[in-house]
N, C-alpha and C positions, 0 to 999 in steps of 0.2 A: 596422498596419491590416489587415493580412493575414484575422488572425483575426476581427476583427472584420466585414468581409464577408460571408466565408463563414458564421461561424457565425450573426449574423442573420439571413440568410436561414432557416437550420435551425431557429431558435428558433424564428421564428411558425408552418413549416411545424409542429413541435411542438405548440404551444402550440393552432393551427387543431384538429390532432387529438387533443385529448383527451376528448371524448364518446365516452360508449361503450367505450374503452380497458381493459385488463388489468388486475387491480387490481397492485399494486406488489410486489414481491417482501419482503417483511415479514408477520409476524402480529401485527405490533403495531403499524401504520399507525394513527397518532392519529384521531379524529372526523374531522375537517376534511379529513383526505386532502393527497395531495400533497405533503406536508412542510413544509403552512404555520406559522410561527411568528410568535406575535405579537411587531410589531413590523418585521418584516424585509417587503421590497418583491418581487414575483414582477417580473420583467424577458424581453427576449425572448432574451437569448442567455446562455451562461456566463461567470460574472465570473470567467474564470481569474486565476492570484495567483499570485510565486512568494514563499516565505515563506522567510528567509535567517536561521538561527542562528551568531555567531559563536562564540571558544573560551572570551569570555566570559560568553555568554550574554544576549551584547545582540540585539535582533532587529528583523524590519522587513521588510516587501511592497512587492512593485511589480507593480502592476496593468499585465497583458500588454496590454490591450485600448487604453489611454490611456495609458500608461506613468507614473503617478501614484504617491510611494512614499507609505507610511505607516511611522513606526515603532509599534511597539510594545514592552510593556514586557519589562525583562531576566527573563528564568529562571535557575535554576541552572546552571550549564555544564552541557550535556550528553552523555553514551556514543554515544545512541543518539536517531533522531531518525524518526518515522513521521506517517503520515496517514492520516484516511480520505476522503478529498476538502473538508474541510471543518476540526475538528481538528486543531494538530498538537501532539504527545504528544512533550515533550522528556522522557527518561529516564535518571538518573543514578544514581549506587550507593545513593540514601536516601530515591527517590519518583520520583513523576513529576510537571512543572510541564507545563500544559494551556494550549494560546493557542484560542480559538475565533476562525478567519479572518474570520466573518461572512459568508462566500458557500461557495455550495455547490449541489448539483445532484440532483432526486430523480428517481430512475431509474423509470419507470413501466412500463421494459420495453419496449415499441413504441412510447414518445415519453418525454420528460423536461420537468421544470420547474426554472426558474433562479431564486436568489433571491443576496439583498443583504440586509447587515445590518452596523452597525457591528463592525469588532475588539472584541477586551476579551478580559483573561487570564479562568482559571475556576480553582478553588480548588485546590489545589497534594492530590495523593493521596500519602500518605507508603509506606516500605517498606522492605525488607530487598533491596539487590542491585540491579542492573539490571535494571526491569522487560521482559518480552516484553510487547508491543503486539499484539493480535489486533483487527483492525476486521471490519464486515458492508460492505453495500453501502448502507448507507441514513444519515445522520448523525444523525437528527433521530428515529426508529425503529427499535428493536431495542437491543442493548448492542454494551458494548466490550469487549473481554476484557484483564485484567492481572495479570501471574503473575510475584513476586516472588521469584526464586530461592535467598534467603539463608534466607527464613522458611519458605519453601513456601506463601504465601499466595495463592491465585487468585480474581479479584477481575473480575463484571462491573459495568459503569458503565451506568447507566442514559442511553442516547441523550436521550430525548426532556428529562430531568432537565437535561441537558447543555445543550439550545438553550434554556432558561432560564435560564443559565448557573449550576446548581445544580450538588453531587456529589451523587449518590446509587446505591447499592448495589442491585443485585437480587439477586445471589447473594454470597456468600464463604465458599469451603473450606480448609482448611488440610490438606495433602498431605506426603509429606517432602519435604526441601529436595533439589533440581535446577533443573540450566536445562531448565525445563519451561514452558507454555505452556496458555491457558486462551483459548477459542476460541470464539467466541456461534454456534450450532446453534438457529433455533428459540428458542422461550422458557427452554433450557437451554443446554448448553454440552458441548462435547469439550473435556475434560482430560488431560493427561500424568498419569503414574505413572511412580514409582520403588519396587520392593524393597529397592534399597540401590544409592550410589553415584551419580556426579552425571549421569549423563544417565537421560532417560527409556527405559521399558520397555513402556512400553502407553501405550493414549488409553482414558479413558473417557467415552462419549456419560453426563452427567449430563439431570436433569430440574431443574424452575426450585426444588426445595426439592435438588436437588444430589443427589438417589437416582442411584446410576451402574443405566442401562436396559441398557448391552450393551457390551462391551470388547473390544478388536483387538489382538494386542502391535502394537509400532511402537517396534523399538529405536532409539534416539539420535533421538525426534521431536523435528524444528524445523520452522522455515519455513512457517509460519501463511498462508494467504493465500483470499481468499472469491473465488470466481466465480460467475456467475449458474446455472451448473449444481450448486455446491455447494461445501462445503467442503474444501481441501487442507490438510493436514501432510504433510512431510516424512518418510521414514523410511529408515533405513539402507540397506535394502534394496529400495527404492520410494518409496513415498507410498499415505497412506489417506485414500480421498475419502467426505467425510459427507454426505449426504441424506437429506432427513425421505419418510418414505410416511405421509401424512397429518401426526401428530405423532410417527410412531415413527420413531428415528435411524436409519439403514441405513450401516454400514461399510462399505468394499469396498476392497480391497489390492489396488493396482496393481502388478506386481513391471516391477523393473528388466529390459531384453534379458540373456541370458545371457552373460556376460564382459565386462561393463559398466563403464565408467569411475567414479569417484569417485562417490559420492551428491552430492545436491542438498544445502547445506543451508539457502537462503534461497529464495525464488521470487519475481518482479516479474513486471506485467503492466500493461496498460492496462486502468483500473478496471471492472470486471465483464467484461471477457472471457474465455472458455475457456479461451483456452490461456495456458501461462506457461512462464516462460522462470525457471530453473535453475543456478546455479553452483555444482562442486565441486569437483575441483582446478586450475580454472581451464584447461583444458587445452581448453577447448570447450563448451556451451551445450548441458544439456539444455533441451526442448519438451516437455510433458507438456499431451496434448489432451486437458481434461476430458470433453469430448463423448463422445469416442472410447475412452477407457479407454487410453491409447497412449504410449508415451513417444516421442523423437527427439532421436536425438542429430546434433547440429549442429557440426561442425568448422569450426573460427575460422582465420583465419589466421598470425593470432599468438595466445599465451597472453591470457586476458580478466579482469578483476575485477570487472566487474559486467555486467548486462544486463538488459533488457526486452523481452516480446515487445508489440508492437503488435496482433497478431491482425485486422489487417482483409485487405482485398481481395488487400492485395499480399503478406500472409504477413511485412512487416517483423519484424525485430528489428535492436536499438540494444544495442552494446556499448562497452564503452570496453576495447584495447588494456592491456598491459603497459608497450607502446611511449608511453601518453599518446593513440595515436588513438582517434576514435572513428570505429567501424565500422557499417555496414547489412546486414545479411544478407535472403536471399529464402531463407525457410523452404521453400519449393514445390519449390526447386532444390537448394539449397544453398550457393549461389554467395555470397561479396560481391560488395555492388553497388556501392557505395561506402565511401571511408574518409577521414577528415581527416590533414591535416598531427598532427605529436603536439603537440596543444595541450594537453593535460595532462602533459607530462611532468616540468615541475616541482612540480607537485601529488602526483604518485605517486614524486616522490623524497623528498619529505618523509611519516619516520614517525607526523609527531603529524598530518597531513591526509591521506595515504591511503586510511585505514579510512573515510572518512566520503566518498568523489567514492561519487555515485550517480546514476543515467539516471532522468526522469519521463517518463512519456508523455501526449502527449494523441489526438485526433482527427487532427491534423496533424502537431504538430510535438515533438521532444523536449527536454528541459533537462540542460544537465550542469556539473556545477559547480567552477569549475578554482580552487577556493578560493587556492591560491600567488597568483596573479595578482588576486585579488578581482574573475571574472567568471561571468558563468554563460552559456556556448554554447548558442545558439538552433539545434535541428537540423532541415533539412528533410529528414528523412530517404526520404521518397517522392521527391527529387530528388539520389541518390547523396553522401549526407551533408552537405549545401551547408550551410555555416554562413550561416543568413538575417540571425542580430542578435548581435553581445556586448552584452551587459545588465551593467550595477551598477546595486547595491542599498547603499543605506548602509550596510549592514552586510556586512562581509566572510562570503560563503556557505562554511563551511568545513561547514554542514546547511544540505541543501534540500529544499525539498517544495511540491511544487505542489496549489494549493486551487482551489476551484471546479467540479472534474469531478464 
């Protein structure tokens, strides 16, 4: 009920302020504005969800707010498993199978709108490899980006196609093959490039008929991830953040401090925040402030496998240990602030569930999923890591992702 309190109250302060408001950070904001879809009900607060995949592919929600599960239907087993608050994109070595959660949240920039709609899968995208998942900050406007490594096919999905649970295409290129990444910019897209061999060599900012406008190298780019100041990829030796000036792409290479730890090659964050949080050889937690052009390197206590930054007042970030803890850090200082008992430690002893424990964040509070045990940790992490809830979901969380932000 926690959440449900507090973020009440936020919702109608929201919802009171939308005259007059910013338009949405999209250029492809439907007619009706806001993110309305037919069909689906505007409510006063976010219908957060956590959405649980197991290793067969069987899957199923439980609403944070009423603790209410749904199942939903099986997917393929999946590698790999993402969202864009709304969305989630199981991805396996021959496509991607698609759940649309039915709630979701439209960022208006200086307030938001909540909506509600039934589950239901959406038509399965086929492919060569494990696709990379590239999302925007809007579910329902703009695309999705999806880049099939085996074939080299990079492939946006049309959002708004999407919330009528249709597929549909607005661009696709065919590139060499790499694990490379296709990334929505605008009404085009930043794409990876290779000249030969399996990682990328460059990004090219394309346009909506896929004309490349301007190229950066960006050896071994990964790690895809949108913030409200712009687009991040990963790169060997930094990261290059995209920005339209007007409708022209603007690249700009952030480079790593000089004699710098391992690159990044994922990034997490709490949805449309600045700043984001980094792993690469696990040895400590880069921060990279999109604002700022700045990286931070963040020293852990122990060795980490995954992490999120929170980005709000207190500077949080949420990792999870080597050791199974999950830890708080105060970016501002450096300090941990808190850490849990190792409740994942038999999660991260097993090889087939390790790859897959990940941190979600929200406003409040974080999710982490100790699949060995079939639970998902409720973290308060503003209160020195206190585990507020264990949750089960019918389906054993060995993927998690939380919907409705």
């Amino acid at each position: 009920m926690y959440h449900r309190k507090l973020l009440s109250v936020l919702g109608l302060l929201a919802l009171a302020g939308c005259a007059g408001g910013p338009s949405a950070p999209s250029t492809d904001e439907p007619a009706g504005g806001h993110g309305v879809v037919e069909g689906a009900t505007e409510v006063a607060e976010p219908q957060l969800h956590l959405v649980a995949i197991d290793a067969k592919g069987q899957s199923s929600m439980l609403d944070l707010l009423d603790g209410t599960d749904t199942g939903l239907d099986t997917v393929t087993p999946p590698d790999t498993v993402s969202t864009d608050g709304r969305y989630v994109f199981a991805a396996d070595d021959a496509g991607v199978s698609i759940i649309d959660s039915g709630v979701w949240t439209w960022d208006h920039v200086d307030h938001f709108h909540y909506y509600r709609s039934q589950p239901r899968p959406l038509p399965r995208l086929d492919g060569e490899g494990t696709a990379t998942i590239s999302t925007g900050l809007l579910s329902t406007a703009g695309s999705t980006g999806v880049f099939f490594p085996g074939s080299g096919e990079a492939v946006l999905l049309d959002n708004q196609a999407l919330s009528q649970g249709e597929l549909a295409e607005t661009l696709r290129l065919t590139v060499n093959p790499h694990d490379g990444l296709i990334a929505p910019l605008g009404r085009g897209a930043l794409v990876s490039r290779t000249d030969q061999g399996e990682k990328a060599t460059r990004v090219d900012a394309v346009d909506d008929a896929g004309t490349t406008v301007t190229s950066h190298t960006c050896e071994a780019a990964s790690g895809t991830i949108t913030t409200r100041v712009g687009l991040v990829v990963g790169c060997a030796d930094g990261a290059v953040i995209a920005t339209l000036d007007g409708d022209t792409p603007v690249l700009e290479h952030i480079r790593y401090p000089s004699g710098a730890a391992a690159p990044a090659a994922t990034f997490q964050a709490r949805k449309g925040r600045p700043t984001v949080a980094g792993i690469g050889d696990g040895s400590g937690i880069w921060l990279l402030d999109t604002r700022e052009r700045s990286w931070q390197w963040l020293e852990t206590i122990t060795p980490v496998v995954t992490a999120t930054a929170v980005d709000d007042a207190g500077e949080h970030v949420v990792a999870v240990g080597t050791d199974g803890t999950i830890q708080v850090y105060d970016a501002g200082s450096g300090h941990q602030i808190g850490s849990t008992k190792p409740l994942l430690a038999s999660t991260l002893a097993d090889p087939g569930l390790s790859g897959s424990v990940g941190v979600t964040v929200d406003g409040q509070r974080a999710y982490v999923n100790a699949s060995a045990d079939g639970v998902v940790y409720e973290i308060d992490y503003a209160d020195a890591a206190r585990v507020a809830r264990t949750l089960e979901l019918p389906t054993r969380p060995v993927h998690l992702m939380e919907t409705g932000r």
